[in-house]
N, CA, C and O atoms as a MOPAC input file, in Angstrom:
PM7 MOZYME 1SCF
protein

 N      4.60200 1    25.30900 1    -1.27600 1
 C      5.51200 1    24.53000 1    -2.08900 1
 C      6.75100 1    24.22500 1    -1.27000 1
 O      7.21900 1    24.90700 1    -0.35800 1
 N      7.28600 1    22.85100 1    -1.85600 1
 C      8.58100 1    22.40000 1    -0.89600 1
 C      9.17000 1    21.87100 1    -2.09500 1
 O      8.85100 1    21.07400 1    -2.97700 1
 N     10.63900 1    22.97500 1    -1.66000 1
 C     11.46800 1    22.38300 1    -2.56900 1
 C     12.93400 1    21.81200 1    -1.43800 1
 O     13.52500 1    22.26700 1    -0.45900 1
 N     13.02400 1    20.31200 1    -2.48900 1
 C     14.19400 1    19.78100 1    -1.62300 1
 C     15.05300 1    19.96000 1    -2.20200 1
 O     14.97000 1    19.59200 1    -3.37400 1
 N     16.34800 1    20.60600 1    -1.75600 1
 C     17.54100 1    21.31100 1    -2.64300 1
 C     18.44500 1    20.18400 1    -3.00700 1
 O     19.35200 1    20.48600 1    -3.78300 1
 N     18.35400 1    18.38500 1    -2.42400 1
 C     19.12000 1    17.81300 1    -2.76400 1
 C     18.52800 1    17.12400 1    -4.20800 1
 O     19.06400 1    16.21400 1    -4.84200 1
 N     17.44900 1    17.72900 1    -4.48400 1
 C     16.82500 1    17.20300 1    -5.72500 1
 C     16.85700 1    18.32100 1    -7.20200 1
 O     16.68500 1    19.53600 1    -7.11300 1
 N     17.04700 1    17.76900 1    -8.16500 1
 C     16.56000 1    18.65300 1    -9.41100 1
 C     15.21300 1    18.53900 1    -9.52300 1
 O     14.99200 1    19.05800 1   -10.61700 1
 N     13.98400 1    18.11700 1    -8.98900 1
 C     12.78900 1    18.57000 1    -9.68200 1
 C     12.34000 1    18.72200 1    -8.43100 1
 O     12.76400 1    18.11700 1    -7.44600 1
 N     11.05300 1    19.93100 1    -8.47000 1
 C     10.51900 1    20.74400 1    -7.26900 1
 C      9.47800 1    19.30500 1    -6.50600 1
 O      8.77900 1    18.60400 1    -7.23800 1
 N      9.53700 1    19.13600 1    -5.36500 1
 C      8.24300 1    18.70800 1    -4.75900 1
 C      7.12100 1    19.23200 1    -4.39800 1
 O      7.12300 1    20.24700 1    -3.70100 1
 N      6.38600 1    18.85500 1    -4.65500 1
 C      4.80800 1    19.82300 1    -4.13600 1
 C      4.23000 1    19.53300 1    -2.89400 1
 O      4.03900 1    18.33100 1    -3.07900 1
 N      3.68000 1    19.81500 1    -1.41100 1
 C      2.96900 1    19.10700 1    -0.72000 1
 C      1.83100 1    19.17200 1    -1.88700 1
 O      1.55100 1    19.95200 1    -2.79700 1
 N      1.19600 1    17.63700 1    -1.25300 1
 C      0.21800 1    16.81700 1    -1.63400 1
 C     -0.30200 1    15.82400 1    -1.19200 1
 O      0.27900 1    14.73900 1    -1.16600 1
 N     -1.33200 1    15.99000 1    -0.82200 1
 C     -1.51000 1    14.59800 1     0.42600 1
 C     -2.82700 1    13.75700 1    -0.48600 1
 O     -3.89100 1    14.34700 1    -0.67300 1
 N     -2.63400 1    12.53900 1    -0.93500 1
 C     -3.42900 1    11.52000 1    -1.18600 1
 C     -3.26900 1    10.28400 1    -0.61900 1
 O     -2.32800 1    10.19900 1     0.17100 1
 N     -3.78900 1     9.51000 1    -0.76600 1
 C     -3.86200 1     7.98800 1    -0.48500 1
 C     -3.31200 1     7.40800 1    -1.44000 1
 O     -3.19500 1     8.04800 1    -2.48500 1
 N     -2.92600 1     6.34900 1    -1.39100 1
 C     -2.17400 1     5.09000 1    -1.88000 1
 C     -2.09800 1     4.04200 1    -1.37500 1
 O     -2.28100 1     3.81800 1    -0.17900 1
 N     -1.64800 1     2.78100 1    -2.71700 1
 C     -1.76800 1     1.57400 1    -1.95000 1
 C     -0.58800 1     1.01900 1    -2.79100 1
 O     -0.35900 1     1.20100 1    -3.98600 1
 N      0.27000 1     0.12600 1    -1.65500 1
 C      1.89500 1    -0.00700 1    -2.52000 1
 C      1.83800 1    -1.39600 1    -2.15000 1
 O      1.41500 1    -1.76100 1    -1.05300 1
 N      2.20900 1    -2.09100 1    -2.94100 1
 C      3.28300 1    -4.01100 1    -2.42500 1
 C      4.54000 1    -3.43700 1    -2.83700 1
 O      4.90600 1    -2.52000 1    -3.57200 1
 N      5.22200 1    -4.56500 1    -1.88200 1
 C      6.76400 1    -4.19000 1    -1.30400 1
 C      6.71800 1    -5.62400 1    -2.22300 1
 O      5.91500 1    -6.55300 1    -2.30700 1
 N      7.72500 1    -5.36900 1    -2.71900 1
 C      8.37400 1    -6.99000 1    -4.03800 1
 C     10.27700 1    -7.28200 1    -2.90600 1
 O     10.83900 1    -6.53800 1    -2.10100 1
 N     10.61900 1    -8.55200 1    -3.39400 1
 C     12.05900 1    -8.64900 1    -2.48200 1
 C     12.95000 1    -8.45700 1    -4.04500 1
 O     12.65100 1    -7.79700 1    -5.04000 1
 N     13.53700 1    -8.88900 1    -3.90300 1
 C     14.99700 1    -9.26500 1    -5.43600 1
 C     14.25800 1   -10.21300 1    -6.04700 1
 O     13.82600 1    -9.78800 1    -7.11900 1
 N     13.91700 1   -11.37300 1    -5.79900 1
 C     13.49700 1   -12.20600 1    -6.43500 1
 C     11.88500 1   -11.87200 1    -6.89000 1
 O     11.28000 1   -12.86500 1    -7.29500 1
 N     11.19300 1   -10.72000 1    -6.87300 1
 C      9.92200 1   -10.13400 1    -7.49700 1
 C      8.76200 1   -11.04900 1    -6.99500 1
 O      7.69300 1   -11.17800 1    -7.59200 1
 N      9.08500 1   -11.64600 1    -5.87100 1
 C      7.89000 1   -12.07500 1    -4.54900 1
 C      7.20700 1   -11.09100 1    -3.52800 1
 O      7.59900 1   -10.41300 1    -2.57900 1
 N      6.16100 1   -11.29500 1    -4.07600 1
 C      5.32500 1   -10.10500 1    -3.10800 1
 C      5.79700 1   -10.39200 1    -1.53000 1
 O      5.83200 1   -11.59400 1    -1.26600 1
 N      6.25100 1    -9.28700 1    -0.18100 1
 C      6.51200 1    -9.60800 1     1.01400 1
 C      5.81900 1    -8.74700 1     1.88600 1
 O      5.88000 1    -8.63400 1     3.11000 1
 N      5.17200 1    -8.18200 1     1.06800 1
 C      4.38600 1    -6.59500 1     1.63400 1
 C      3.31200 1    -6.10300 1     1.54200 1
 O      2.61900 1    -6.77800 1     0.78200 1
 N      2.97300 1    -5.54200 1     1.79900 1
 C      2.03000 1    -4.49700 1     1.35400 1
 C      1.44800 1    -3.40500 1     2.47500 1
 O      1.82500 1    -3.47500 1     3.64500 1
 N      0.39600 1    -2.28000 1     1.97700 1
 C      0.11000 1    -1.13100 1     2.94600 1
 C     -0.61600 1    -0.38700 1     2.41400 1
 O     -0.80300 1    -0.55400 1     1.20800 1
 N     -1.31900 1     0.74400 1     3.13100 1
 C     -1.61500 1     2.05300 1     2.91500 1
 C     -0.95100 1     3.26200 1     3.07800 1
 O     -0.99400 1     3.61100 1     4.25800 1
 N     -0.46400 1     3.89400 1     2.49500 1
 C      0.14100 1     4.87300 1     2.70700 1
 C     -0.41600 1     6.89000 1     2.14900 1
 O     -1.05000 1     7.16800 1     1.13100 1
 N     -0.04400 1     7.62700 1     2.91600 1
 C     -0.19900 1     9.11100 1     2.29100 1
 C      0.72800 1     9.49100 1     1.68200 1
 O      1.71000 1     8.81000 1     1.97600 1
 N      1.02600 1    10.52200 1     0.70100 1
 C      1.57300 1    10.98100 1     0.18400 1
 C      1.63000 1    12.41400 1     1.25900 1
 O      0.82800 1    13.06700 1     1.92600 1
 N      3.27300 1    12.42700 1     0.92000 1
 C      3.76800 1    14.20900 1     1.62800 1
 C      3.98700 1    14.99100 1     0.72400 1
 O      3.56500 1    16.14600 1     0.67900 1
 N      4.74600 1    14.38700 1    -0.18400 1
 C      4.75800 1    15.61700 1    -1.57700 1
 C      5.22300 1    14.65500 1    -2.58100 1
 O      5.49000 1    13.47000 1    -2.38400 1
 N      5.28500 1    15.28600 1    -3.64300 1
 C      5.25600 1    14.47300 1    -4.76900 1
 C      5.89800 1    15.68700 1    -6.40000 1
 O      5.52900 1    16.79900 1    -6.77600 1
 N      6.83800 1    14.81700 1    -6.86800 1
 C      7.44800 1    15.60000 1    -7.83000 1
 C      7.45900 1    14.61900 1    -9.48500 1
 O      7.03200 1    13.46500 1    -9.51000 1
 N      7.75600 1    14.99600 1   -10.16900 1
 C      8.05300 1    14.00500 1   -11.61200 1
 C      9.17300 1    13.01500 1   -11.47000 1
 O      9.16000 1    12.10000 1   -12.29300 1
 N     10.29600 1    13.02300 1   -10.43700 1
 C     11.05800 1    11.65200 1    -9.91800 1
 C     10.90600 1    11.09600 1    -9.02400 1
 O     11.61100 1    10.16500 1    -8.63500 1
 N      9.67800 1    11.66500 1    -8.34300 1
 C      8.85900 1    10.60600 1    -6.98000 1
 C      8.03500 1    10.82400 1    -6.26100 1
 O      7.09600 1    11.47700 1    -6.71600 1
 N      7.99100 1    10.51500 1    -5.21500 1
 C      7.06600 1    10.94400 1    -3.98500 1
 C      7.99900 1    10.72900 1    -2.80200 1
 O      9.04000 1    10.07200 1    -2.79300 1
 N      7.31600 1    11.54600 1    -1.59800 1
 C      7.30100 1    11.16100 1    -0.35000 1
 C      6.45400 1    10.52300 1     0.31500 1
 O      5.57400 1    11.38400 1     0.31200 1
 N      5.79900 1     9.24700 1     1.18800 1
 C      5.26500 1     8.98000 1     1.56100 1
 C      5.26800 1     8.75100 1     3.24600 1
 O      6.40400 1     8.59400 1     3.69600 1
 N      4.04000 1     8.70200 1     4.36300 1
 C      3.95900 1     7.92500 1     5.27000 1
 C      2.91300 1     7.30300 1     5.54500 1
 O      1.71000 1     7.45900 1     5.33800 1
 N      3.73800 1     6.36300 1     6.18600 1
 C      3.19800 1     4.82600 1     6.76300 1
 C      3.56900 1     4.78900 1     8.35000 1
 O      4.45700 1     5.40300 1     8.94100 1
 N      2.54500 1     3.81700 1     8.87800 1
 C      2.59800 1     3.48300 1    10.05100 1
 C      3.75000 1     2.31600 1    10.37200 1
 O      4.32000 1     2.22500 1    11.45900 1
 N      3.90700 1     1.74000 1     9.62200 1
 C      5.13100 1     1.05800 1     9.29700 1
 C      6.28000 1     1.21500 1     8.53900 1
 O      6.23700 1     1.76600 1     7.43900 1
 N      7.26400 1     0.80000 1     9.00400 1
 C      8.52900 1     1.10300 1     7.82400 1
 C      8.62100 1     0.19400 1     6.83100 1
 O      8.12100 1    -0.92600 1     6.93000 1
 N      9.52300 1     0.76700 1     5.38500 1
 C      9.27000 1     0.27000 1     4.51800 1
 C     10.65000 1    -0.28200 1     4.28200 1
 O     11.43900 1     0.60700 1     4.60300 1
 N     11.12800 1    -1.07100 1     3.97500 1
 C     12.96300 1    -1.43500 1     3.72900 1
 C     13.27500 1    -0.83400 1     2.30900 1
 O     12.56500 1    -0.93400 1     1.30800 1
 N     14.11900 1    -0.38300 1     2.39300 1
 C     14.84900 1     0.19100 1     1.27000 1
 C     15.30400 1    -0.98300 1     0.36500 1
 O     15.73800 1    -0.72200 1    -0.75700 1
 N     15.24200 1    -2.00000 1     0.71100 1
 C     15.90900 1    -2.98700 1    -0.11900 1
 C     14.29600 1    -3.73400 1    -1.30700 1
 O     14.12700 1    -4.52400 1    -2.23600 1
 N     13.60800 1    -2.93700 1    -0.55600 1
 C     12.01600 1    -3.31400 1    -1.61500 1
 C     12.04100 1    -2.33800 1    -3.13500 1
 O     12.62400 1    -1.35500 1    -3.59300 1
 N     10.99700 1    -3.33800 1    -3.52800 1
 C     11.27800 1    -2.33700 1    -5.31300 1
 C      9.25000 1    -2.05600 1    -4.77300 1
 O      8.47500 1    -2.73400 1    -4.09900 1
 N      9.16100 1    -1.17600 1    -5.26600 1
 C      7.26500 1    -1.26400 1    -4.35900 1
 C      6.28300 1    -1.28200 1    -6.06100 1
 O      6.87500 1    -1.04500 1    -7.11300 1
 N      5.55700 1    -1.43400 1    -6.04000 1
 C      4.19300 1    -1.12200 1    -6.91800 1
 C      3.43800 1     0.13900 1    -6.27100 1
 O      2.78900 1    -0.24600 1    -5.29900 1
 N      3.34000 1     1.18600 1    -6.43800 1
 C      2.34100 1     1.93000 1    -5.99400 1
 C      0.92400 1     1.99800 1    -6.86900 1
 O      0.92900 1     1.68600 1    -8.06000 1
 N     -0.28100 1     2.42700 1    -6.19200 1
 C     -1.15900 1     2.74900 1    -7.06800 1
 C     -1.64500 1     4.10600 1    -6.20500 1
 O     -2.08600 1     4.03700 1    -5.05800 1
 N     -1.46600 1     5.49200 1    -7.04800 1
 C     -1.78900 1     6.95400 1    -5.93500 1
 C     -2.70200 1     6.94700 1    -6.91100 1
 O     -2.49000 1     6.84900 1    -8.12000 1
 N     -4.09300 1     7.09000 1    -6.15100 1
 C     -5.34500 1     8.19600 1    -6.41900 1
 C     -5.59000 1     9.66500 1    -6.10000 1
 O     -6.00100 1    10.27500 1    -5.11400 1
 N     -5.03700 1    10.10500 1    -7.74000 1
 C     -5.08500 1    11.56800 1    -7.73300 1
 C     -6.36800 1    11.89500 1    -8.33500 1
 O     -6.46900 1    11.35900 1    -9.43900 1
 N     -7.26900 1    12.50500 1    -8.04200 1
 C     -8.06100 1    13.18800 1    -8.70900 1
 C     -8.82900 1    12.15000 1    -8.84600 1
 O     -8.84500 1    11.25200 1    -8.00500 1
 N     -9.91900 1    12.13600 1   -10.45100 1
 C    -10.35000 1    11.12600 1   -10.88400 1
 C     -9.39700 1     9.93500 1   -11.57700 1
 O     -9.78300 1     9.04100 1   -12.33100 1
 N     -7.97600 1    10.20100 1   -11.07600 1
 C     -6.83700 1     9.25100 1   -11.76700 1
 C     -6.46900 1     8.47600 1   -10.69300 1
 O     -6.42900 1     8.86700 1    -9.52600 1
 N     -6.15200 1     7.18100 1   -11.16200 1
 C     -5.45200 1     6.84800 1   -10.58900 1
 C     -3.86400 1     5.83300 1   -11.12000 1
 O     -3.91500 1     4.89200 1   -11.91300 1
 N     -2.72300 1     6.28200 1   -10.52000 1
 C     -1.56300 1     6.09100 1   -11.05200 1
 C     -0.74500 1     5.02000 1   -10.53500 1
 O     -0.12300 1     5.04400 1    -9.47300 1
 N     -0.80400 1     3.96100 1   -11.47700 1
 C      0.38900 1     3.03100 1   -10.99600 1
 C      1.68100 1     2.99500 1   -11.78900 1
 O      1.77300 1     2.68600 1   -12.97700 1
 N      2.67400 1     3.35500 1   -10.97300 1
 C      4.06500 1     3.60200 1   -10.75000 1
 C      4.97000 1     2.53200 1   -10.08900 1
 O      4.66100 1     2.18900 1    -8.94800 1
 N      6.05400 1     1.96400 1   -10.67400 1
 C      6.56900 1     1.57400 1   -10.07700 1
 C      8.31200 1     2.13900 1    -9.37300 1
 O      9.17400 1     2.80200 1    -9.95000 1
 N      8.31900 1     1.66800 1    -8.23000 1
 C      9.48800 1     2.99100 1    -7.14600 1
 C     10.30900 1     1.92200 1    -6.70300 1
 O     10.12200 1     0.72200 1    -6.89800 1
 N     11.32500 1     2.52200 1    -6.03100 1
 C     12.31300 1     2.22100 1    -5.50800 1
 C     12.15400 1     3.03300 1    -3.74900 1
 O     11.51400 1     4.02200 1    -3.39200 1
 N     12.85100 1     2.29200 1    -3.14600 1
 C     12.73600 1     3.30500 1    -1.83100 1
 C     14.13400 1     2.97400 1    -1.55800 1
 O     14.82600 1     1.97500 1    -1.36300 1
 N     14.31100 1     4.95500 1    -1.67000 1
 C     15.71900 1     5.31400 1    -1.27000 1
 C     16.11400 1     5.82600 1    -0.02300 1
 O     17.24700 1     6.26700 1     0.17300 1
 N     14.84200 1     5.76900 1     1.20600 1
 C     15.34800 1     6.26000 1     2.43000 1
 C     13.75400 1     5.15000 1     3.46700 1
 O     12.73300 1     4.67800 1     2.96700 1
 N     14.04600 1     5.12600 1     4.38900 1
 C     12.71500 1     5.76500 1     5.39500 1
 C     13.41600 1     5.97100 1     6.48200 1
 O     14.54000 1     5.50100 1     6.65600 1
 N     12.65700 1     6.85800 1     7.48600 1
 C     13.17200 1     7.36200 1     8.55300 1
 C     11.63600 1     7.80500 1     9.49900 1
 O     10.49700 1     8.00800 1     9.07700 1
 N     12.16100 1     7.84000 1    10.83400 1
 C     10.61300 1     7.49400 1    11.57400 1
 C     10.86300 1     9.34300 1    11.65400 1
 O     11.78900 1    10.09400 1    11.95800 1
 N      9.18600 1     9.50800 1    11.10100 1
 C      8.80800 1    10.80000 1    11.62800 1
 C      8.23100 1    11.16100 1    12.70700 1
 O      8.49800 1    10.67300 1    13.80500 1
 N      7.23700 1    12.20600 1    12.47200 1
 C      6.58600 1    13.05800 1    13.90600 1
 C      5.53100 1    11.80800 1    14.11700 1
 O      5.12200 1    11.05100 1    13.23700 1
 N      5.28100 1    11.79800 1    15.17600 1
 C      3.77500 1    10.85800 1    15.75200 1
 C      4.16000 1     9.25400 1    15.31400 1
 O      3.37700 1     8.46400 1    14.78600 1
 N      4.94400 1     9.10800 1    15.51600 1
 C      6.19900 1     7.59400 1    15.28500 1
 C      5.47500 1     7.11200 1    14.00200 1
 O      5.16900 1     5.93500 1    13.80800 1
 N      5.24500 1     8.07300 1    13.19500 1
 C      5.28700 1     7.35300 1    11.58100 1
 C      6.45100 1     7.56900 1    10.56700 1
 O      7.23100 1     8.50600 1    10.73700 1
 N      6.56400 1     6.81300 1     9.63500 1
 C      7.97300 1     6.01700 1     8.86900 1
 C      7.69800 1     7.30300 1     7.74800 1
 O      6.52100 1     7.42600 1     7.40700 1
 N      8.45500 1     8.04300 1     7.29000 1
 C      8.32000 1     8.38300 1     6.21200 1
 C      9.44800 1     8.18800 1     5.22800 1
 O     10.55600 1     8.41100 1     5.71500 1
 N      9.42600 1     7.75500 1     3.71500 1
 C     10.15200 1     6.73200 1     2.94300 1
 C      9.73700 1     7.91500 1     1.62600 1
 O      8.73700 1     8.51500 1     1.23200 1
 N     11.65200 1     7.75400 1     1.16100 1
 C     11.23900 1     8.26100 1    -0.29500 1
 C     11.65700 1     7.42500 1    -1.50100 1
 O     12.69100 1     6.78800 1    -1.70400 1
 N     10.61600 1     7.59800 1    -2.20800 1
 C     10.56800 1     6.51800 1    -3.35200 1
 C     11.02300 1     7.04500 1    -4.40500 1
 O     10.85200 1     8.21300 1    -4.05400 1
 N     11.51900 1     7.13700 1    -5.53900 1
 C     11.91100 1     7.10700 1    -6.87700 1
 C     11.24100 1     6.46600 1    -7.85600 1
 O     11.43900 1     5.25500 1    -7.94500 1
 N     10.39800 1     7.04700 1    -8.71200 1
 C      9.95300 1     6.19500 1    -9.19000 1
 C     10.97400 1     5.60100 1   -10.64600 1
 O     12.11000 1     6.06600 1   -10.74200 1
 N     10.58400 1     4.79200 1   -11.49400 1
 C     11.37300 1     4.21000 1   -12.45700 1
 C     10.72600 1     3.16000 1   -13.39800 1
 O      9.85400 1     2.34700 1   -13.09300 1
 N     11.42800 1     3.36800 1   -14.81100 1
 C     10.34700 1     2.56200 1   -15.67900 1
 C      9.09400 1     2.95300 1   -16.02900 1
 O      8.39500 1     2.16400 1   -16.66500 1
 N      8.62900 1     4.16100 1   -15.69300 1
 C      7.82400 1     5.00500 1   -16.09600 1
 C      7.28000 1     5.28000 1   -17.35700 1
 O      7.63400 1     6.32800 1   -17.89600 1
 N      6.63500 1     4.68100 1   -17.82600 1
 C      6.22800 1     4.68700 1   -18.97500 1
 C      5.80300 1     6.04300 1   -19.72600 1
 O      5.62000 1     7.06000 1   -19.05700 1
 N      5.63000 1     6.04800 1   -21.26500 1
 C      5.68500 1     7.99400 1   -21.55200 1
 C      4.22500 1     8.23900 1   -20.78300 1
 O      4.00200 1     8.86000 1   -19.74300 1
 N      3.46900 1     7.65100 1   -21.51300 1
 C      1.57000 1     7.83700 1   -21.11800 1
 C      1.62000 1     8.32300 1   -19.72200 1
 O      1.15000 1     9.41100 1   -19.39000 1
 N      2.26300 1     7.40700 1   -18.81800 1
 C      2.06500 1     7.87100 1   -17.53400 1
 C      2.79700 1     8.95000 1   -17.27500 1
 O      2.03600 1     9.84700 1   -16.91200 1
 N      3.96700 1     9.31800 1   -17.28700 1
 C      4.61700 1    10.28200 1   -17.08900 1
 C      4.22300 1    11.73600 1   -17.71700 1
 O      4.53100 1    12.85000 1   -17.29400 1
 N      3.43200 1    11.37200 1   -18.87900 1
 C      2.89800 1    12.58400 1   -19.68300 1
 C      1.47900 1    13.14200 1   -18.42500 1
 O      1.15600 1    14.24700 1   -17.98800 1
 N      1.06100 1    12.03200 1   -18.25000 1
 C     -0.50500 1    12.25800 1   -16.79000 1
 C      0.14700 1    12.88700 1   -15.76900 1
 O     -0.16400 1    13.94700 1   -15.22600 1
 N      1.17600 1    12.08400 1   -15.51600 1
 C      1.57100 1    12.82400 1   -14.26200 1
 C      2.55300 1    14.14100 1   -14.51900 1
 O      2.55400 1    14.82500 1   -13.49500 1
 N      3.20500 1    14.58700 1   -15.33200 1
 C      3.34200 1    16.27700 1   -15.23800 1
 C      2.57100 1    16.66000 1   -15.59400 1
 O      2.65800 1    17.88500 1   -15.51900 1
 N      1.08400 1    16.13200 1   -16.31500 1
 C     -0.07800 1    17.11500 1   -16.69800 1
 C     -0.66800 1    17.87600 1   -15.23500 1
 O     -1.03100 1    19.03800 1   -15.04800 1
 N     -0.58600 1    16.54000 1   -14.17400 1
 C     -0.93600 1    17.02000 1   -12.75200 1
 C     -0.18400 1    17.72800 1   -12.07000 1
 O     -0.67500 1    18.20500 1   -11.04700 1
 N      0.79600 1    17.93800 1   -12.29200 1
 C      1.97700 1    18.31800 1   -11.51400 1
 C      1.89300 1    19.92500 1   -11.93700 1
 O      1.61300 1    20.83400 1   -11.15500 1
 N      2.20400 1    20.07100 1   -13.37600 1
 C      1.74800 1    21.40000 1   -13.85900 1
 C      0.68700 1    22.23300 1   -13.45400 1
 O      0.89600 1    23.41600 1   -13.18300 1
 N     -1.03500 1    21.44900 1   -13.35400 1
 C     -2.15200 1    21.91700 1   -12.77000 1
 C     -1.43700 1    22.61400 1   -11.56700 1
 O     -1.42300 1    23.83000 1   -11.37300 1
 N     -0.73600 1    21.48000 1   -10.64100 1
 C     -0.96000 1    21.67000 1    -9.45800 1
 C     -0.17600 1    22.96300 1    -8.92800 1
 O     -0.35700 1    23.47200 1    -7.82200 1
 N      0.80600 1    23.44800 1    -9.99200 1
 C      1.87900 1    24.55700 1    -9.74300 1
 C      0.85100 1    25.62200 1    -9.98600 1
 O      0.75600 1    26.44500 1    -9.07500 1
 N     -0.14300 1    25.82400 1   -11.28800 1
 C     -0.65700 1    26.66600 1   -11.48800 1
 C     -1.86000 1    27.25200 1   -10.78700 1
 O     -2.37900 1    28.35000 1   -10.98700 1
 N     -2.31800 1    26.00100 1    -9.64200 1
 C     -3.03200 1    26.64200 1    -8.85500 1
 C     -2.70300 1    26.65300 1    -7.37400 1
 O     -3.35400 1    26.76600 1    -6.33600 1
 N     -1.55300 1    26.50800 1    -7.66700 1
 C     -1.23000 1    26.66800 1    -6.18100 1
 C     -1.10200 1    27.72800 1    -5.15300 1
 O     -0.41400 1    28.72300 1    -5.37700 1
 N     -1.75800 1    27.55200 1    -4.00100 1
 C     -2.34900 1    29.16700 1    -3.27000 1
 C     -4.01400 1    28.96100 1    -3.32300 1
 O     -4.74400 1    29.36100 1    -2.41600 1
 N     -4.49500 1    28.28800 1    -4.50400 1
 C     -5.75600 1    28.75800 1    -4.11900 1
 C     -6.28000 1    27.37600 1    -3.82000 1
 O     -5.59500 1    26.35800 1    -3.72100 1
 N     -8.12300 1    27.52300 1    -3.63800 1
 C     -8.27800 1    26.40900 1    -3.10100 1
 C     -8.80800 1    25.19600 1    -4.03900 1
 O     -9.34700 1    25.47700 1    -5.10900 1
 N     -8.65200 1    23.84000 1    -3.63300 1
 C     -8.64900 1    23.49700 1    -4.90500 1
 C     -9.43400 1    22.14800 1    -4.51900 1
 O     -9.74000 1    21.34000 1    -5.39600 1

């Protein structure tokens, strides 16, 4: 478990796949990608990409967790180039609807309660 102390809710490592469009101000698609997930909490994720993502994008994600898969829409409040010159970017998500947000701490919860073993 990783907790980031500049945050109120815990992050989990978690590594899935995803697929995000980058939108500008004016809600024109300018983007898009594949990306992993590094960890992931109930106000966002971490992700990397082989490319950087501009902070000035509002993104669409869609993460395949499990047999779920979750579309969220984020904000990106950082990226910064990591280890092996990949971008890693943290998103916020927002507008979160209850349904989804209820799925996703249902996973989030699982994922605390089995965490340590193998899964």
């Amino acid at each position: 478990m990783e907790k980031d102390r500049r945050r109120e809710e815990e992050r989990y490592e978690a590594v899935h796949l995803l697929h995000y469009i980058c939108l500008d101000s004016g809600g024109r698609q300018v983007g898009q990608g594949m990306a992993r997930t590094l960890n992931i909490s109930e106000a966002g994720v971490k992700v990397e990409t082989h490319e950087p993502i501009e902070t000035r994008y509002i993104l669409f994600l869609a993460i395949g967790i499990k047999e779920d898969i979750f579309d969220i829409k984020g904000k990106v409040i950082y990226c910064n180039r990591g280890e092996n010159s990949r971008f890693e970017s943290g998103i916020e998500f927002y507008e979160v609807d209850f349904d989804l947000y209820a799925k996703l701490r249902r996973f989030i919860n699982e994922f605390k309660k089995n965490e340590g073993k193998d899964q």
